[in-house]
C-alpha positions in Angstrom: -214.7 26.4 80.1 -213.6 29.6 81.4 -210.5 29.6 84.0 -211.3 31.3 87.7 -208.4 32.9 89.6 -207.6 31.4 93.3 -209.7 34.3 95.1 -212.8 33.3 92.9 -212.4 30.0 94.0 -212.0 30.2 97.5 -215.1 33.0 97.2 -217.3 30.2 95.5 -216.4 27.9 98.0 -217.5 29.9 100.4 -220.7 31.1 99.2 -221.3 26.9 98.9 -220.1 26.4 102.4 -222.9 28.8 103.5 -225.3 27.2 101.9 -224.3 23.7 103.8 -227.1 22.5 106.6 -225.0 21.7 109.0 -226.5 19.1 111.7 -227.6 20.4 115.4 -225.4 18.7 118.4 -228.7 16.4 119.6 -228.6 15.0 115.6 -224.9 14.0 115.6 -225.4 12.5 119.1 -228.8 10.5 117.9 -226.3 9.5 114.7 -223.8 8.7 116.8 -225.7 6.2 118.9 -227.6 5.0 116.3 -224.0 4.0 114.7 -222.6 2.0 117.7 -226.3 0.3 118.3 -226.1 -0.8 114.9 -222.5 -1.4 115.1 -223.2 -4.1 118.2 -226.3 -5.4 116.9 -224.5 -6.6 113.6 -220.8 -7.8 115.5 -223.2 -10.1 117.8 -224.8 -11.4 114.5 -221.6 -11.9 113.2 -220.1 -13.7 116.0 -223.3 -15.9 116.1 -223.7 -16.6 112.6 -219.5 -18.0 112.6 -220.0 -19.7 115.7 -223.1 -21.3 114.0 -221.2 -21.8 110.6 -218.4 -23.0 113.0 -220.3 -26.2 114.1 -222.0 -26.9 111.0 -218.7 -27.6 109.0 -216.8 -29.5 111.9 -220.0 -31.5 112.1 -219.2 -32.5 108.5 -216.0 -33.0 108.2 -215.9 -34.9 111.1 -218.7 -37.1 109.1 -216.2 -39.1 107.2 -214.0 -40.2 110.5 
């Protein structure tokens, strides 16, 4: 494998960095959202789903009282 010097390097990454599809403003906003929605959507499961899980074992262990 041949060796490149520093200022090959930093050339190459550039010429890669150019070549990089960056996303517009309105797709990282739309992203963005679309991260805290989901974000939300699955805390409130969460919560739900323990609360639910919550019950359903105090229910048992409060069987053998």
């Amino acid at each position: 494998m041949a060796k490149t010097t520093p200022m090959e390097f930093l050339r190459q990454v550039r010429n890669e960095t150019n070549k990089v599809t960056w996303p517009t403003r309105r797709e990282t906003m739309i992203t963005a959202l679309m991260v805290v929605i989901f974000t939300i959507a699955m805390a409130i499961f969460f919560s739900i789903t323990d609360a639910v899980l919550i019950r359903v074992v105090s229910f048992i262990v409060n069987l053998g009282r």
